[in-house]
LOKEGU-939621 format. One record per atom (N, C-alpha, C): chain; atom name; residue number from 0; x, y, z. Coordinates in steps of 0.1 Angstrom, whole numbers. Each point is the difference from the previous one (the first is absolute). Last residue first. Example, Ala and Ser with C-alpha at 12.3 -4.5 7.8 and 13.67 -1.06 7.14 Angstrom:
// LOKEGU-939621
{site A,N,1,{128,-22,71}}
{site A,CA,1,{9,11,0}}
{site A,C,1,{-8,11,8}}
{site A,N,0,{3,-57,-1}}
{site A,CA,0,{-9,12,0}}
{site A,C,0,{9,12,0}}
//
This chain:
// LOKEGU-939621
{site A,N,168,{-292,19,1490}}
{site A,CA,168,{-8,-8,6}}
{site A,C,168,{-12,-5,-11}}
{site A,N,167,{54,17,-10}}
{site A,CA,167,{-19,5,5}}
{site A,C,167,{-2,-15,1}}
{site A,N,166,{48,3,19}}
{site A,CA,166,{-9,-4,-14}}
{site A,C,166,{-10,5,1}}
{site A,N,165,{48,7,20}}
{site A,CA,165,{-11,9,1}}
{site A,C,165,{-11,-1,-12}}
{site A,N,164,{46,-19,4}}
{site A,CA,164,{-6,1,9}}
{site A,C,164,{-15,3,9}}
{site A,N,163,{20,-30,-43}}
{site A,CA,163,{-2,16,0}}
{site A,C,163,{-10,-1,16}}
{site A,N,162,{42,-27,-35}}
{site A,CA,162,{-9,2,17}}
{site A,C,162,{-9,10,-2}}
{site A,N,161,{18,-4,-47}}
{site A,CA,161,{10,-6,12}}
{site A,C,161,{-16,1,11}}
{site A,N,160,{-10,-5,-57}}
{site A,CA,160,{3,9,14}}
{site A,C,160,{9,-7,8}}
{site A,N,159,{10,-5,-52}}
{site A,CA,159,{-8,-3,10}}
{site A,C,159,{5,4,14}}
{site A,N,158,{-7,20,-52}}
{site A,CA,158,{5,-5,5}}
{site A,C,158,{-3,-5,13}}
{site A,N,157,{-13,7,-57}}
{site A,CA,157,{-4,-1,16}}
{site A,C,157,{8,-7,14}}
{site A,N,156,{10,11,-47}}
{site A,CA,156,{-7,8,5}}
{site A,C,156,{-4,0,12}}
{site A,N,155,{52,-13,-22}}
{site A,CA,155,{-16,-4,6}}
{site A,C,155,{-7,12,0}}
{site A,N,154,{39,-2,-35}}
{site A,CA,154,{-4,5,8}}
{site A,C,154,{-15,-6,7}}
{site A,N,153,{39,-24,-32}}
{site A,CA,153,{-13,6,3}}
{site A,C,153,{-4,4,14}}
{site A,N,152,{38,-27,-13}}
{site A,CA,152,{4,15,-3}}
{site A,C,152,{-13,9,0}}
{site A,N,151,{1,-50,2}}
{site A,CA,151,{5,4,-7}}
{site A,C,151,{1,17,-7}}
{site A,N,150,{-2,-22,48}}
{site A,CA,150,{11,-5,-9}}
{site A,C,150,{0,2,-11}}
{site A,N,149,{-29,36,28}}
{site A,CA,149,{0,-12,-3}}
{site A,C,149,{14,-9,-9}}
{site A,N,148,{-10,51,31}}
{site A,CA,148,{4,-8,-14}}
{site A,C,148,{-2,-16,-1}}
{site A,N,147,{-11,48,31}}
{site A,CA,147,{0,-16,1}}
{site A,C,147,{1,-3,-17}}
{site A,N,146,{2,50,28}}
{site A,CA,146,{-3,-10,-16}}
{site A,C,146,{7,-15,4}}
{site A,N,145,{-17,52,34}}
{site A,CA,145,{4,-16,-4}}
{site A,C,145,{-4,-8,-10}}
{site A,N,144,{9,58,14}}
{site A,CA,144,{-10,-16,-2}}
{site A,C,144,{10,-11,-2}}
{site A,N,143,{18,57,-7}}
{site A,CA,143,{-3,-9,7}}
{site A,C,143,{-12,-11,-6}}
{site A,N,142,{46,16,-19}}
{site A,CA,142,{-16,-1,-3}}
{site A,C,142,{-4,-1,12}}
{site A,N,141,{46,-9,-6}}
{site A,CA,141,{-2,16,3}}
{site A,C,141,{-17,1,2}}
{site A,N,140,{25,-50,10}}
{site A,CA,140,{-1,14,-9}}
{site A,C,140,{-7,11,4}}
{site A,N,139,{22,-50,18}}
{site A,CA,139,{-7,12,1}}
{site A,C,139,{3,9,-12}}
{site A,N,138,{0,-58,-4}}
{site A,CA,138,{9,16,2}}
{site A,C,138,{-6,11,3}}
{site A,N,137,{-1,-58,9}}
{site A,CA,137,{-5,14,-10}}
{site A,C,137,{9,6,-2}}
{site A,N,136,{6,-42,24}}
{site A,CA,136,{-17,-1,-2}}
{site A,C,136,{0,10,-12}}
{site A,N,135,{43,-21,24}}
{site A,CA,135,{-1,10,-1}}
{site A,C,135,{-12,-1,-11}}
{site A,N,134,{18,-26,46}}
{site A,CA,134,{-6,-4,-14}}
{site A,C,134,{-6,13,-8}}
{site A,N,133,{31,-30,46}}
{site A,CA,133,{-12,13,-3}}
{site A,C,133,{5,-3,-21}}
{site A,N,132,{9,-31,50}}
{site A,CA,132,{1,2,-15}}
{site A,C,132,{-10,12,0}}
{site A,N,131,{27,-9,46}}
{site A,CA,131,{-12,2,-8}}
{site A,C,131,{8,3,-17}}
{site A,N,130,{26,2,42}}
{site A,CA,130,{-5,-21,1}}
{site A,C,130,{-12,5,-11}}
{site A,N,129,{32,37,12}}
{site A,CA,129,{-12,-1,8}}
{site A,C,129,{-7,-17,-1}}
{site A,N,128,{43,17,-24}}
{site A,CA,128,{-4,1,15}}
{site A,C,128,{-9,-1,8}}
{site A,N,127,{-9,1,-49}}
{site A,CA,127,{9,-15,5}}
{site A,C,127,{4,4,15}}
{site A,N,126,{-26,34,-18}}
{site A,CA,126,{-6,-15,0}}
{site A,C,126,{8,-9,6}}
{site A,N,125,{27,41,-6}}
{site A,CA,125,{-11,1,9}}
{site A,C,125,{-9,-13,2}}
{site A,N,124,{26,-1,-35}}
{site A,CA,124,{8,0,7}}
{site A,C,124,{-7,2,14}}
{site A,N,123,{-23,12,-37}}
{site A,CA,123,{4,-11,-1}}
{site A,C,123,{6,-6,9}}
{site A,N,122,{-6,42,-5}}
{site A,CA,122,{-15,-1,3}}
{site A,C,122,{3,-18,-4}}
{site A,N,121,{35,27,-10}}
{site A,CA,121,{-2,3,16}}
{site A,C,121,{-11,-8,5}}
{site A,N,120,{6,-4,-49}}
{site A,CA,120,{8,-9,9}}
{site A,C,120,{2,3,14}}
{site A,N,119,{-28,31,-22}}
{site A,CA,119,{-5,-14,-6}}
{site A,C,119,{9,-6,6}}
{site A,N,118,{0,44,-5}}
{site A,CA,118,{3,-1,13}}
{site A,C,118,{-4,-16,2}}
{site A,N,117,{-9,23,-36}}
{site A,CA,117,{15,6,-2}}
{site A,C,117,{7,-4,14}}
{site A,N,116,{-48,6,-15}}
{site A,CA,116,{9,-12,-7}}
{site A,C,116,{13,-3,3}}
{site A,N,115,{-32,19,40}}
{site A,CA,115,{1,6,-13}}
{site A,C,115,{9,-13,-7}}
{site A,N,114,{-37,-7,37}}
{site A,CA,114,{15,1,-4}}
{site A,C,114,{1,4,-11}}
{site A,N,113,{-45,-13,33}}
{site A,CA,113,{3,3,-15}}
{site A,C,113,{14,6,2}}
{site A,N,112,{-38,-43,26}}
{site A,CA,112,{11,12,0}}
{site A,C,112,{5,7,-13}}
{site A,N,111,{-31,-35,31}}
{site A,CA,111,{-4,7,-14}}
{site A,C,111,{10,9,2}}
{site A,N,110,{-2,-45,33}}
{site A,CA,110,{5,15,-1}}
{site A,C,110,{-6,2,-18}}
{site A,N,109,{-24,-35,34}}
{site A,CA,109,{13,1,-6}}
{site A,C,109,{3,10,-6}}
{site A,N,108,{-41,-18,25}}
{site A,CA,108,{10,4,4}}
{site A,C,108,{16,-2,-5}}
{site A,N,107,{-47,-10,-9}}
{site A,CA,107,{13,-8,-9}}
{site A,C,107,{11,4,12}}
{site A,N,106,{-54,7,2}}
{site A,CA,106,{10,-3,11}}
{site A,C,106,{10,-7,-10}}
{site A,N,105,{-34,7,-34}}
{site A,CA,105,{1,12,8}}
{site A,C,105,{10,-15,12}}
{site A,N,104,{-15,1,-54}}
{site A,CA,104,{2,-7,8}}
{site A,C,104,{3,7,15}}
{site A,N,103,{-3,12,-50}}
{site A,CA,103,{-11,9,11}}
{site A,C,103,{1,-8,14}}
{site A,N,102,{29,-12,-35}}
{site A,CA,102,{0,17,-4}}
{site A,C,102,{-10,5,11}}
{site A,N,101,{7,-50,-4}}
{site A,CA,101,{15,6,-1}}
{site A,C,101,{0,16,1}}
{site A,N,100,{-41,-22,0}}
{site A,CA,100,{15,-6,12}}
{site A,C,100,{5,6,2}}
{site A,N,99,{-24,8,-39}}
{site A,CA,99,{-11,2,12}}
{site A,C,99,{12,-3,14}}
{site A,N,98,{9,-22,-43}}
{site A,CA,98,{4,18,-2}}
{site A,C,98,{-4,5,13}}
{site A,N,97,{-9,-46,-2}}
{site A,CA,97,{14,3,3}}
{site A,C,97,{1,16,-4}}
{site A,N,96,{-44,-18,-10}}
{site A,CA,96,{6,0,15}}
{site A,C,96,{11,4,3}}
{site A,N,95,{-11,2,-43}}
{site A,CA,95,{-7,13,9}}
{site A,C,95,{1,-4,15}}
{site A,N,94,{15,-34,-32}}
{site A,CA,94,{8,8,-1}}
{site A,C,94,{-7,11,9}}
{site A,N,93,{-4,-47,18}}
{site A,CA,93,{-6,9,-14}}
{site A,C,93,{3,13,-3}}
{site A,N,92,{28,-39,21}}
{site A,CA,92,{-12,3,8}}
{site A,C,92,{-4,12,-11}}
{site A,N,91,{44,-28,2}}
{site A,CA,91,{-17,-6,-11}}
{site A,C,91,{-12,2,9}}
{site A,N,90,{42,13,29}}
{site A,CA,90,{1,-3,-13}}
{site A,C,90,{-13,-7,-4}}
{site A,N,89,{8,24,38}}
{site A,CA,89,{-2,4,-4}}
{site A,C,89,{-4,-6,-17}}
{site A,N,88,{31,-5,39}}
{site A,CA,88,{-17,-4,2}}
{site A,C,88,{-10,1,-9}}
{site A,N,87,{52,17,-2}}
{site A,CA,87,{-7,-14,-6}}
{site A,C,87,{-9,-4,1}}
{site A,N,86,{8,50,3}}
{site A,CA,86,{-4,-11,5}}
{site A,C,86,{-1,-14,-5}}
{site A,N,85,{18,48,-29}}
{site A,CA,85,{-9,-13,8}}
{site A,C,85,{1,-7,6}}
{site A,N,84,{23,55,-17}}
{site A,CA,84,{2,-20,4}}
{site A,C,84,{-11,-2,8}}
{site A,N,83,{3,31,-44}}
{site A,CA,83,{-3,0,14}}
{site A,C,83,{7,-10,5}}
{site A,N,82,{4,14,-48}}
{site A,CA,82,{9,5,14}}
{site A,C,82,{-1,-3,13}}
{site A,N,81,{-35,1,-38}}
{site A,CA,81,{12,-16,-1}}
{site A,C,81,{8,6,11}}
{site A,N,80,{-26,33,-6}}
{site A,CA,80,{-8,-7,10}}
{site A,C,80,{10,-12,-2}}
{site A,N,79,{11,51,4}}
{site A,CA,79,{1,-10,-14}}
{site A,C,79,{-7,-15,8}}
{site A,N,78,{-4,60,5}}
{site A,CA,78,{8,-15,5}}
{site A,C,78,{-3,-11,-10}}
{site A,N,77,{8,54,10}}
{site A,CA,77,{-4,-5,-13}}
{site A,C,77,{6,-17,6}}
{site A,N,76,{-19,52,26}}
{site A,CA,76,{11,-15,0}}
{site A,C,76,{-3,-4,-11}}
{site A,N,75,{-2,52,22}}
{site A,CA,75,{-10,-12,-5}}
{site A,C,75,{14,-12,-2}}
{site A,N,74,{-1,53,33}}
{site A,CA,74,{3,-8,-13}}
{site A,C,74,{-7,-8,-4}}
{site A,N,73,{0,28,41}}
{site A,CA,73,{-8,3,-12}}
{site A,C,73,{12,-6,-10}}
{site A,N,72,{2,-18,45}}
{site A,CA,72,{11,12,-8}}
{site A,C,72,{-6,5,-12}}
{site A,N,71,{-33,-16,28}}
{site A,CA,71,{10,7,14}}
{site A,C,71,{11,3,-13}}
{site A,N,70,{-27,-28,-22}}
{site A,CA,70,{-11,11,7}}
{site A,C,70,{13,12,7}}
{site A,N,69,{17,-45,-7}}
{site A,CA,69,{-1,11,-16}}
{site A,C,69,{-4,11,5}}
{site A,N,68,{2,-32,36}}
{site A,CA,68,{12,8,-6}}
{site A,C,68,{-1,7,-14}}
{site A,N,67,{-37,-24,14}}
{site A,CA,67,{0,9,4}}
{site A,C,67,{16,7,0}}
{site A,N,66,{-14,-34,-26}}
{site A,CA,66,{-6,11,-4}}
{site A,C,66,{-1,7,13}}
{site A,N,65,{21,-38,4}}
{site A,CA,65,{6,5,-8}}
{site A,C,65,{-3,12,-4}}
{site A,N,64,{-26,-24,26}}
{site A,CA,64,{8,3,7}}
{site A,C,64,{9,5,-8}}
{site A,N,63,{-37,-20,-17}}
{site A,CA,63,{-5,11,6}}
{site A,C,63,{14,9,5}}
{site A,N,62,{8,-38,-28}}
{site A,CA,62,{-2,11,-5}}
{site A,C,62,{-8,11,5}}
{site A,N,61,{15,-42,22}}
{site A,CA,61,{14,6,-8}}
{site A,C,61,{-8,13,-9}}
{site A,N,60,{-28,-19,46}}
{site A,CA,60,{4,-1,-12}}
{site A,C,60,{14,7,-7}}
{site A,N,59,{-13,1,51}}
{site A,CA,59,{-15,4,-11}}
{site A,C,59,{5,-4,-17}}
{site A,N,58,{39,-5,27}}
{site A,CA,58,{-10,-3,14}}
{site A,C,58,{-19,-2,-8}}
{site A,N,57,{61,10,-9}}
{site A,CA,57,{-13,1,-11}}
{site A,C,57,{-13,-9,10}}
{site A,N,56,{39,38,10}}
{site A,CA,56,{-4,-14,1}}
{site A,C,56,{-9,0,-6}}
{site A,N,55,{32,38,-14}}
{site A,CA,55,{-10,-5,6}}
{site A,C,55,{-1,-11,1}}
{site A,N,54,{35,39,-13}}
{site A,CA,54,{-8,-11,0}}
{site A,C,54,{-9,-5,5}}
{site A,N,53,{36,37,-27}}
{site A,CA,53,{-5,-6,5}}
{site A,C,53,{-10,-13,4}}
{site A,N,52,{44,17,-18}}
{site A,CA,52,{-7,14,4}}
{site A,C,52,{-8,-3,7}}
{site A,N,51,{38,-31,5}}
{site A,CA,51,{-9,1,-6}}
{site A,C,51,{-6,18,-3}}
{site A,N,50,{46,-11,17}}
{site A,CA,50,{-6,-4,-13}}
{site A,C,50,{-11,1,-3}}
{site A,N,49,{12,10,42}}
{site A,CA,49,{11,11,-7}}
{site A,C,49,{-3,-7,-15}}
{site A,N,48,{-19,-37,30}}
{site A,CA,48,{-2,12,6}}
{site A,C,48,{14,11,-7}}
{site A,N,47,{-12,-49,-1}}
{site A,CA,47,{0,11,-13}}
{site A,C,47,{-1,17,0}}
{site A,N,46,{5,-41,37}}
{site A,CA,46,{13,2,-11}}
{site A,C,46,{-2,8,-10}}
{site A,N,45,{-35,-2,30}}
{site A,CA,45,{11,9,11}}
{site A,C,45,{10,-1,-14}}
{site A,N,44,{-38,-25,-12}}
{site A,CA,44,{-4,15,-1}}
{site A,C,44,{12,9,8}}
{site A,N,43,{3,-51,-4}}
{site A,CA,43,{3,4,-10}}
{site A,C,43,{-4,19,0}}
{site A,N,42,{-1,-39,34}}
{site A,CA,42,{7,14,4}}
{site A,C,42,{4,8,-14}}
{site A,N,41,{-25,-41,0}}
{site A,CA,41,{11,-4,4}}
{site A,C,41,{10,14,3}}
{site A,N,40,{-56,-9,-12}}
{site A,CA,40,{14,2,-7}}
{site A,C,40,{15,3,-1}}
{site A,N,39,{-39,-30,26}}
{site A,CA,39,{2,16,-7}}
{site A,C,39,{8,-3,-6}}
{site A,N,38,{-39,-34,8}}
{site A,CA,38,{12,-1,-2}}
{site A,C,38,{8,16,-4}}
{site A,N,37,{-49,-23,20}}
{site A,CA,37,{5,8,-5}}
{site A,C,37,{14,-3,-2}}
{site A,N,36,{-55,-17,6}}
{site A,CA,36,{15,-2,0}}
{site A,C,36,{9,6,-7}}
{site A,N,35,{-47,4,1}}
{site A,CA,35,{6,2,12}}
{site A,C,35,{15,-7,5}}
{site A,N,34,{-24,-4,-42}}
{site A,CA,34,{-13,-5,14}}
{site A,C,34,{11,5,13}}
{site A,N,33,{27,-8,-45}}
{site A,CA,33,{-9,14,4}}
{site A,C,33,{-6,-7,15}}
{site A,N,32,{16,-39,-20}}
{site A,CA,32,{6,11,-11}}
{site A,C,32,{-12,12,7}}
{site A,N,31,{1,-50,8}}
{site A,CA,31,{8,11,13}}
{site A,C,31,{0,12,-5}}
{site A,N,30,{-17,-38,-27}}
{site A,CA,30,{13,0,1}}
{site A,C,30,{6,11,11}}
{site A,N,29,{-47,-11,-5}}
{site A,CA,29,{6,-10,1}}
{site A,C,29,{18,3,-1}}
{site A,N,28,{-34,30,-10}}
{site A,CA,28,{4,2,11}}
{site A,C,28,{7,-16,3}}
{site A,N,27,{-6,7,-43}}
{site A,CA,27,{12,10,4}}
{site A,C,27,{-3,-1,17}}
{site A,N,26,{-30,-30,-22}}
{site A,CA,26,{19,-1,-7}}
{site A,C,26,{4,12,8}}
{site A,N,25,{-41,9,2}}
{site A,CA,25,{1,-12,14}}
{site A,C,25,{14,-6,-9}}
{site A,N,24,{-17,34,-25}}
{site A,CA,24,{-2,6,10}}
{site A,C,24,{4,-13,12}}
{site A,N,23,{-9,-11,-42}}
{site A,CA,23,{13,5,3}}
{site A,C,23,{6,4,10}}
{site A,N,22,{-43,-20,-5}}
{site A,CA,22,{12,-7,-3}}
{site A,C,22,{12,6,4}}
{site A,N,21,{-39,21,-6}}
{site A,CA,21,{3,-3,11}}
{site A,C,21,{10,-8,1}}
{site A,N,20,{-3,34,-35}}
{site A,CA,20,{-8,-10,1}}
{site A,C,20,{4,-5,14}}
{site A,N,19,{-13,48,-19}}
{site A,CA,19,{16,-8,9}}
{site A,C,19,{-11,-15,0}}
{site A,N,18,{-25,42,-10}}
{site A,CA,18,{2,-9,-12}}
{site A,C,18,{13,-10,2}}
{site A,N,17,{-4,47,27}}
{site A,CA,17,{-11,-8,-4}}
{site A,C,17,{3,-12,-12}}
{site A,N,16,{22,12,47}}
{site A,CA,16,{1,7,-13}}
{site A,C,16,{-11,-7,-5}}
{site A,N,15,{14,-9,46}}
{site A,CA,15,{-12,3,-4}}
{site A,C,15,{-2,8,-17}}
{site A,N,14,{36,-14,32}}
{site A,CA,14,{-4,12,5}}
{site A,C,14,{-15,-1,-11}}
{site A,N,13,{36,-34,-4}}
{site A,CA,13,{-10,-2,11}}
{site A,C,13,{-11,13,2}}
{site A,N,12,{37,0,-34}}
{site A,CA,12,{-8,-9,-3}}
{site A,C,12,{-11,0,9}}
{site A,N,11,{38,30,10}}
{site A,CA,11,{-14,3,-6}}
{site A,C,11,{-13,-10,-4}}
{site A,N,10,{36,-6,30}}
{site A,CA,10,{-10,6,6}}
{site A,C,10,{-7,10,-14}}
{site A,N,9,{35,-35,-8}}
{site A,CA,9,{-14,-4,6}}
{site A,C,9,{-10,11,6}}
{site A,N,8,{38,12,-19}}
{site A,CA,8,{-5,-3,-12}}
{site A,C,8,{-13,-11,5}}
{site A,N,7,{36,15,31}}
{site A,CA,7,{-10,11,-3}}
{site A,C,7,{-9,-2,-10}}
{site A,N,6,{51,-18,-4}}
{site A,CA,6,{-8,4,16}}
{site A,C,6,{-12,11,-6}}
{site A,N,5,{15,-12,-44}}
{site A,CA,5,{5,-8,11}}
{site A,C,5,{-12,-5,10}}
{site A,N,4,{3,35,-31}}
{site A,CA,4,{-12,-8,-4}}
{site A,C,4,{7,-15,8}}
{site A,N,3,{40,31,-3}}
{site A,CA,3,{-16,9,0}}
{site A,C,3,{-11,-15,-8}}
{site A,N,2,{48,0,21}}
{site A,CA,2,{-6,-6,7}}
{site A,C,2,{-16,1,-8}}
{site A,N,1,{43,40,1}}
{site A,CA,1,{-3,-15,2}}
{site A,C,1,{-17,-6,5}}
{site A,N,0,{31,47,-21}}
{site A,CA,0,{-12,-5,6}}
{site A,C,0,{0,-15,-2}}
//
């Protein structure tokens, strides 16, 4: 997965989260980052095609869209939040902003994909043909849910939403 709290990390700032300072929200649409600017992922989903098990664009957030490949393989994830890659947009903007980007940030369009360990240099070599850095975030497990880990190994409680299509009124 490339790019996450990149492309897209303006369409959350902008989308109206609550407590986004505006600042930041106008730093990230200033740098082109999300607002409808896209960059794919260079035919990365055709090269991992026989490697990945599976994947998804990440469109509504890294952890709505991740949780629906869980949902569909009844398994769970164990991710690790230092792992993520940031947006340099991103930098000395308050930490619940950049979690909020990078985890519930929505249009990244960039792949959430899961590979077994054992297929890790396929899933390498794949990247490098395709012109994309990818960045290995977790690990699936047998459990199902989703455990967000903090850098220091602390499990979050509260994690943050992606898009949600269908808001009450």
């Amino acid at each position: 997965m490339g790019g996450v709290g990149g492309r897209g990390a303006a369409d959350g700032a902008l989308g109206g989260w609550g407590g986004v300072e505006r600042a930041a929200a106008e730093r990230l649409a200033a740098t082109g980052v999300g607002c409808g600017w896209r960059e794919r992922g260079g035919g990365l989903g055709l090269a991992l095609r026989g490697i990945a098990h599976a994947a998804i664009d990440i469109s509504d957030g890294l952890l709505q869209d991740l949780g629906h490949i869980l949902a569909a393989s009844r398994v769970g994830a164990l991710l690790h939040e230092d792992r993520m890659p940031v947006a340099a947009a991103l930098a000395g903007m308050p930490a619940d902003v950049v979690r909020q980007a990078v985890l519930g940030g929505g249009d990244v369009y960039q792949l959430c994909f899961t590979a077994p360990p054992a297929r890790r240099d396929a899933v390498r070599a794949a990247a490098q043909a395709a012109g994309v850095r990818v960045t290995q975030v977790g690990n699936i497990v047998a459990e199902p849910g989703l455990v967000l880990r903090d850098a220091a190994g602390q499990p979050l409680a509260r994690l943050p939403a992606g898009f949600d299509h269908f808001p009450s009124v």
